[in-house]
N, CA, C and O atoms as a GROMACS GRO file, in nm:
protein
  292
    1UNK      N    1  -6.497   1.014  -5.398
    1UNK     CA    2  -6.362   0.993  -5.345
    1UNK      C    3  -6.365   0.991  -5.194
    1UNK      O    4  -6.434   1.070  -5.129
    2UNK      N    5  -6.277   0.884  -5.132
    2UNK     CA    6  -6.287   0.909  -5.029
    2UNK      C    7  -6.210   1.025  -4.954
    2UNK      O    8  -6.162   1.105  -5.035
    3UNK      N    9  -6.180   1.061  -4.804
    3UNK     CA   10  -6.112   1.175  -4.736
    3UNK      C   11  -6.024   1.155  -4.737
    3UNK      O   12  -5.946   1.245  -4.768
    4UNK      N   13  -5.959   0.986  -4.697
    4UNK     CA   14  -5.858   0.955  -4.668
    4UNK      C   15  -5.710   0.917  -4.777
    4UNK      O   16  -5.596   0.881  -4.748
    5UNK      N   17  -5.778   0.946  -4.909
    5UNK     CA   18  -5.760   0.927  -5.040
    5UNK      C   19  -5.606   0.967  -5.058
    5UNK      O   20  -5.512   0.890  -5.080
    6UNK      N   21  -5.601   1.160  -5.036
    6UNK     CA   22  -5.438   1.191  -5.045
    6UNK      C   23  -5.326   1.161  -4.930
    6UNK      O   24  -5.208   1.196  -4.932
    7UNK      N   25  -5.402   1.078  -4.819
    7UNK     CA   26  -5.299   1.004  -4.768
    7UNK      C   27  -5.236   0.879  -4.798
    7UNK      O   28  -5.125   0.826  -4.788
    8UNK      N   29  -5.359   0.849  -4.839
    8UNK     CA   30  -5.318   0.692  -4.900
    8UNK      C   31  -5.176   0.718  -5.038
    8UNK      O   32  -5.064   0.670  -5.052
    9UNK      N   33  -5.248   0.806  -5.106
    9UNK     CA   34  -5.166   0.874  -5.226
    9UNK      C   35  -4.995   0.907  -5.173
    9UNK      O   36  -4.895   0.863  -5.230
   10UNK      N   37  -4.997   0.989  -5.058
   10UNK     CA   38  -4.903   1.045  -4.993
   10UNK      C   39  -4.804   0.919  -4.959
   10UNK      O   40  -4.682   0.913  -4.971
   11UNK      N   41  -4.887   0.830  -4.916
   11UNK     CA   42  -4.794   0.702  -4.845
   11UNK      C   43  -4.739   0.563  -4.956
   11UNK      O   44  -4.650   0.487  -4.915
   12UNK      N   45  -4.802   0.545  -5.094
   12UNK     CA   46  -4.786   0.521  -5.144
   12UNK      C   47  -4.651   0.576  -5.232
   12UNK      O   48  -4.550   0.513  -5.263
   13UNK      N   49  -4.682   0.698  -5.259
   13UNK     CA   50  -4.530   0.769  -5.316
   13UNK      C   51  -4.412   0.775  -5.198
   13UNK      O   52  -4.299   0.794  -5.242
   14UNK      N   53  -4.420   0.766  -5.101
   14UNK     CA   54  -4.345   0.749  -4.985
   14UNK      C   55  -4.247   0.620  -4.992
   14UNK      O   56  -4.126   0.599  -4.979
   15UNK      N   57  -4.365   0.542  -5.020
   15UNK     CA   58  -4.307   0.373  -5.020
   15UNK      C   59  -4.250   0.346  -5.135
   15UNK      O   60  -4.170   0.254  -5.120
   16UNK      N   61  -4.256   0.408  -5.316
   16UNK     CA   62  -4.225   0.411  -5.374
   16UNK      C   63  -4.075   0.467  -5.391
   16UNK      O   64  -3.978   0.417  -5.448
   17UNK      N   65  -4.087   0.570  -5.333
   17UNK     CA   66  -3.968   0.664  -5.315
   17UNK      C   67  -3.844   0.596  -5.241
   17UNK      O   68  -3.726   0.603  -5.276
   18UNK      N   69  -3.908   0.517  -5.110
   18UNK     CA   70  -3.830   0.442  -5.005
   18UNK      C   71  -3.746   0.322  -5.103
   18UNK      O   72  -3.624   0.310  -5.091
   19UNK      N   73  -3.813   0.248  -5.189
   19UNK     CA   74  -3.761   0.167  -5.257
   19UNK      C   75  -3.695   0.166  -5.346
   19UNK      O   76  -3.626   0.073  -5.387
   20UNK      N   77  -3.715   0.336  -5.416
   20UNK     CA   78  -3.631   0.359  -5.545
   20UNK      C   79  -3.478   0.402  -5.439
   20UNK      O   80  -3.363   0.396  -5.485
   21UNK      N   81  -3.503   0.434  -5.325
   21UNK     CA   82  -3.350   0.475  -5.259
   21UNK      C   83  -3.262   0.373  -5.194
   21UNK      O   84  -3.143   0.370  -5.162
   22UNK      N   85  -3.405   0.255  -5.183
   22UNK     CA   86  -3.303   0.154  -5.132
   22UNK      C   87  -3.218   0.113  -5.284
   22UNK      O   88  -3.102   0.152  -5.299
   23UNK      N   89  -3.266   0.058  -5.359
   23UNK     CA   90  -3.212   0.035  -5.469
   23UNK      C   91  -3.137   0.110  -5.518
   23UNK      O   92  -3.083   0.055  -5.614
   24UNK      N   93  -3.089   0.252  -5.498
   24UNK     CA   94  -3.010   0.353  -5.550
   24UNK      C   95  -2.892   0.311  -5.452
   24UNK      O   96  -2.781   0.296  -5.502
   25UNK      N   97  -2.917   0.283  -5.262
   25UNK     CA   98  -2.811   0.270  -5.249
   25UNK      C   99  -2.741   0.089  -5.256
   25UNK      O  100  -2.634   0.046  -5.212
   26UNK      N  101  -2.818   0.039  -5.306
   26UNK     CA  102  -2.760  -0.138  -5.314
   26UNK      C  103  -2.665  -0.100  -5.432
   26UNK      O  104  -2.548  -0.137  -5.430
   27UNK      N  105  -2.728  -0.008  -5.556
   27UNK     CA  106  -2.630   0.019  -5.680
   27UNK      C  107  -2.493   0.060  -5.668
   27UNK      O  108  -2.398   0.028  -5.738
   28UNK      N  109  -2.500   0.177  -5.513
   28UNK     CA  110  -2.337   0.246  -5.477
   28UNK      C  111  -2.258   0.126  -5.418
   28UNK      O  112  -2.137   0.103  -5.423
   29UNK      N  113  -2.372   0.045  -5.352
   29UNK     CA  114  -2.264  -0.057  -5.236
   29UNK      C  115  -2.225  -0.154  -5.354
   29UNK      O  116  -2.106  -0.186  -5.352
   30UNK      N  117  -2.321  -0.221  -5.487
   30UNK     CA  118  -2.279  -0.263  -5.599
   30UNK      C  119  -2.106  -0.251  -5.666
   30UNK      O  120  -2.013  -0.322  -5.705
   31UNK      N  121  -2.137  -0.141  -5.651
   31UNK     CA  122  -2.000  -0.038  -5.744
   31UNK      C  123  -1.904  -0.032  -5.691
   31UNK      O  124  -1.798  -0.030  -5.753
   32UNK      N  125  -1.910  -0.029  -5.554
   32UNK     CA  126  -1.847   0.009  -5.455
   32UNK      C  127  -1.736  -0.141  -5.473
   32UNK      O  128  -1.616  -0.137  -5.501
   33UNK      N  129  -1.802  -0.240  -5.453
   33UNK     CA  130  -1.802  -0.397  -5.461
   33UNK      C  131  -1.728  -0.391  -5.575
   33UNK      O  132  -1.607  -0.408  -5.561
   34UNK      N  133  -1.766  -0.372  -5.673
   34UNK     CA  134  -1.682  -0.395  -5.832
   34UNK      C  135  -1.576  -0.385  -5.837
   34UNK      O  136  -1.495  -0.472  -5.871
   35UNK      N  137  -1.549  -0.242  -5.793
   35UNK     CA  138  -1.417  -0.130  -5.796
   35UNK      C  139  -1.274  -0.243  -5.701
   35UNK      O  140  -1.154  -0.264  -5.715
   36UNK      N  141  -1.381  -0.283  -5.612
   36UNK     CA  142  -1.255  -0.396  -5.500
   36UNK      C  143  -1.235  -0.495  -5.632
   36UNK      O  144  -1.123  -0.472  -5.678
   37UNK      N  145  -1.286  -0.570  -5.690
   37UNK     CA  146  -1.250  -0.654  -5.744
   37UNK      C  147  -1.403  -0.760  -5.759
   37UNK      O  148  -1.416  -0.852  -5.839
   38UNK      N  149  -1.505  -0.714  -5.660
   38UNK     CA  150  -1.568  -0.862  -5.656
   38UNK      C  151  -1.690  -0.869  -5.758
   38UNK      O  152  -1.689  -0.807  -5.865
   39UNK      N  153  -1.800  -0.953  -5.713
   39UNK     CA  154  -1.857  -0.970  -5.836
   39UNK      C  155  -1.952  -0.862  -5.921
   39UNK      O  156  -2.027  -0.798  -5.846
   40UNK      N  157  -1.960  -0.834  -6.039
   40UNK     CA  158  -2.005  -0.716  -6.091
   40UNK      C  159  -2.098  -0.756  -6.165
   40UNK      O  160  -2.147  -0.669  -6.236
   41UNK      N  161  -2.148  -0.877  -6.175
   41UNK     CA  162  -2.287  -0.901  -6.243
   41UNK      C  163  -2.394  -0.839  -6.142
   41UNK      O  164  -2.492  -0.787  -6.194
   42UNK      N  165  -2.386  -0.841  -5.999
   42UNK     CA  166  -2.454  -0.814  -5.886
   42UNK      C  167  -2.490  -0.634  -5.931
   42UNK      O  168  -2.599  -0.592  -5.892
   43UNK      N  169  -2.422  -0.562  -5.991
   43UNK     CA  170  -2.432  -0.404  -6.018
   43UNK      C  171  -2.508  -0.387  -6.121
   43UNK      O  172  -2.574  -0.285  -6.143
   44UNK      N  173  -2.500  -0.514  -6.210
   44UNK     CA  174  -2.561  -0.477  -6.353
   44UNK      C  175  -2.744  -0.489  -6.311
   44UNK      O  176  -2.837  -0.411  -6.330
   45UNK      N  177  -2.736  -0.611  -6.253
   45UNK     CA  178  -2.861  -0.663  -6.224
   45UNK      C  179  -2.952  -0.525  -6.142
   45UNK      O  180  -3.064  -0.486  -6.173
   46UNK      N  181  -2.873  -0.477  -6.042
   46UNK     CA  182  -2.925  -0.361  -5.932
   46UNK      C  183  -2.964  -0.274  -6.053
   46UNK      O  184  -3.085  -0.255  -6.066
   47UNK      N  185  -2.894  -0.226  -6.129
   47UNK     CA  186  -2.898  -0.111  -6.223
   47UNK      C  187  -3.018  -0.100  -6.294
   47UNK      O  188  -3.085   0.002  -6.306
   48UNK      N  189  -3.053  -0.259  -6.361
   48UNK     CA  190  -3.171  -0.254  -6.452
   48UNK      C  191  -3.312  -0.193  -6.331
   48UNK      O  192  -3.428  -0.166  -6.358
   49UNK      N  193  -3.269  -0.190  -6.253
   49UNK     CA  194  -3.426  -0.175  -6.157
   49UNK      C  195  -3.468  -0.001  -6.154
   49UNK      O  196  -3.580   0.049  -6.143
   50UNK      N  197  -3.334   0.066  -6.167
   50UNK     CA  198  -3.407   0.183  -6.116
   50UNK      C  199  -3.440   0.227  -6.231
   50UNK      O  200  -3.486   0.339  -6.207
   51UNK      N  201  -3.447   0.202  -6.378
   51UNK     CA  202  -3.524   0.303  -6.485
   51UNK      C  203  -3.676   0.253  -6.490
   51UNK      O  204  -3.770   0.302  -6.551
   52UNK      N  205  -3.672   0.122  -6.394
   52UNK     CA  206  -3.809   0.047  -6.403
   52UNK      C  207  -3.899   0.113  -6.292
   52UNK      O  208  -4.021   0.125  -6.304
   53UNK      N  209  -3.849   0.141  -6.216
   53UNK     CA  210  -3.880   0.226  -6.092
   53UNK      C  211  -3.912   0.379  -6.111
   53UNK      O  212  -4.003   0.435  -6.050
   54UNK      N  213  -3.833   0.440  -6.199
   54UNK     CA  214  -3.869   0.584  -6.211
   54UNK      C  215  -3.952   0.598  -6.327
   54UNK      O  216  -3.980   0.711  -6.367
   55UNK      N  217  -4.013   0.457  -6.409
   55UNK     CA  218  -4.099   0.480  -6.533
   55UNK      C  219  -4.234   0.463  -6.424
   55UNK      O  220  -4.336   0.532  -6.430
   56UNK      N  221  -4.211   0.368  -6.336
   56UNK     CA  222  -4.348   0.313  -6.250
   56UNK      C  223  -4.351   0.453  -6.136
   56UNK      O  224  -4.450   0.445  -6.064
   57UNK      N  225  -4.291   0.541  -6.114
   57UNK     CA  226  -4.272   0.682  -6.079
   57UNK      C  227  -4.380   0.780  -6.160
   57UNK      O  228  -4.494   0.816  -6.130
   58UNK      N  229  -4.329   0.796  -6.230
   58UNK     CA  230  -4.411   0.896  -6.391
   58UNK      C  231  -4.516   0.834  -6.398
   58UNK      O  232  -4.615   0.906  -6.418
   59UNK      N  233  -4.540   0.688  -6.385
   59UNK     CA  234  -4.671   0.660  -6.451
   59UNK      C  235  -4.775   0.684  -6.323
   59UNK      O  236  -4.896   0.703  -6.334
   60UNK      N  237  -4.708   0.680  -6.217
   60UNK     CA  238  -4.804   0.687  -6.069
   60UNK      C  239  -4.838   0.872  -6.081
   60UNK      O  240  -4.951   0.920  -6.089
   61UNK      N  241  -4.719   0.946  -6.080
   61UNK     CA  242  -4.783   1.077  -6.116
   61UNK      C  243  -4.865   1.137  -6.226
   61UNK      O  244  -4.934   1.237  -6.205
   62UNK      N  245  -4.859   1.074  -6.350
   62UNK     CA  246  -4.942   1.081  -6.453
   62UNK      C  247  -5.053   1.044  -6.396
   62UNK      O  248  -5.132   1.139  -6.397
   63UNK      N  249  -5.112   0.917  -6.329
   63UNK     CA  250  -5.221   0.868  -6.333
   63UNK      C  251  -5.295   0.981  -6.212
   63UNK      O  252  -5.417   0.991  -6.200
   64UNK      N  253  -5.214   1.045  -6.144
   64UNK     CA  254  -5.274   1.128  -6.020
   64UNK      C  255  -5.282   1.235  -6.112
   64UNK      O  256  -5.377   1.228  -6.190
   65UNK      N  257  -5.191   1.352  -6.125
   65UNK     CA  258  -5.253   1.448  -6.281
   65UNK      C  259  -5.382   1.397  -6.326
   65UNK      O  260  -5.482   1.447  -6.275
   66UNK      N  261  -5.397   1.299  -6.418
   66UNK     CA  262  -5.536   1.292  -6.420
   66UNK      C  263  -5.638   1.264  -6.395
   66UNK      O  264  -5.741   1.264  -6.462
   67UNK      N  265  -5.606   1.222  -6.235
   67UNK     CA  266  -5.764   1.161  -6.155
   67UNK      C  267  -5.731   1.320  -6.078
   67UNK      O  268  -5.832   1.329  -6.008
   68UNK      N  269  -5.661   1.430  -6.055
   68UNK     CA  270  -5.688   1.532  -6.028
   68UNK      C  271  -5.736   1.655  -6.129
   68UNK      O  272  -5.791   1.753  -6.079
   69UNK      N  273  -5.714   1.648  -6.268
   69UNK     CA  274  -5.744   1.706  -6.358
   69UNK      C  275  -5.872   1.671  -6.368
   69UNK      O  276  -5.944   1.769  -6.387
   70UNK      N  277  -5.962   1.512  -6.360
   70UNK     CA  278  -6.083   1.503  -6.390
   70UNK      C  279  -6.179   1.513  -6.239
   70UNK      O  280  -6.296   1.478  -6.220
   71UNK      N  281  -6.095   1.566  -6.157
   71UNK     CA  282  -6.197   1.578  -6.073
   71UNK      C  283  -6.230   1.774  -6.099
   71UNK      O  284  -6.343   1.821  -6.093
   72UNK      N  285  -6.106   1.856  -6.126
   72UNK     CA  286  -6.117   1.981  -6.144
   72UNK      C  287  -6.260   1.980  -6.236
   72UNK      O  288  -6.340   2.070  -6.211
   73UNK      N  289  -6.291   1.890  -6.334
   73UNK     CA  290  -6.409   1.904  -6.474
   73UNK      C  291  -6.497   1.946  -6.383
   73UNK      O  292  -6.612   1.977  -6.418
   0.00000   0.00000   0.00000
């Protein structure tokens, strides 16, 4: 492994994180939008992204759990 490894790790969940919040707040400004009257297909569409985002979340921490579990062996 390299040294620079849990930064890379660090900055990666960073950028992940950055994107699941942009998309959390396009969903409020979405809603926000609806509630006036305007178009609300634009909210539905935002919406489908973040369970896709917090599965690709879990699966990035799962996969670190076990490239840290098999380095503990």
């Amino acid at each position: 492994r390299r040294p620079d490894e849990p930064a890379e790790q660090a900055h990666e969940l960073a950028s992940t994180l950055d994107a699941t919040n942009r998309l959390q707040d396009k969903v409020t400004r979405d809603k926000e939008a609806a509630q006036r009257g305007d178009e609300t297909t634009r909210t539905d569409r935002a919406q489908q992204h973040i369970p896709r985002l917090e599965e690709l979340e879990r699966e990035e921490l799962e996969r670190r759990e076990r490239d840290r579990d098999d380095r503990d062996r």
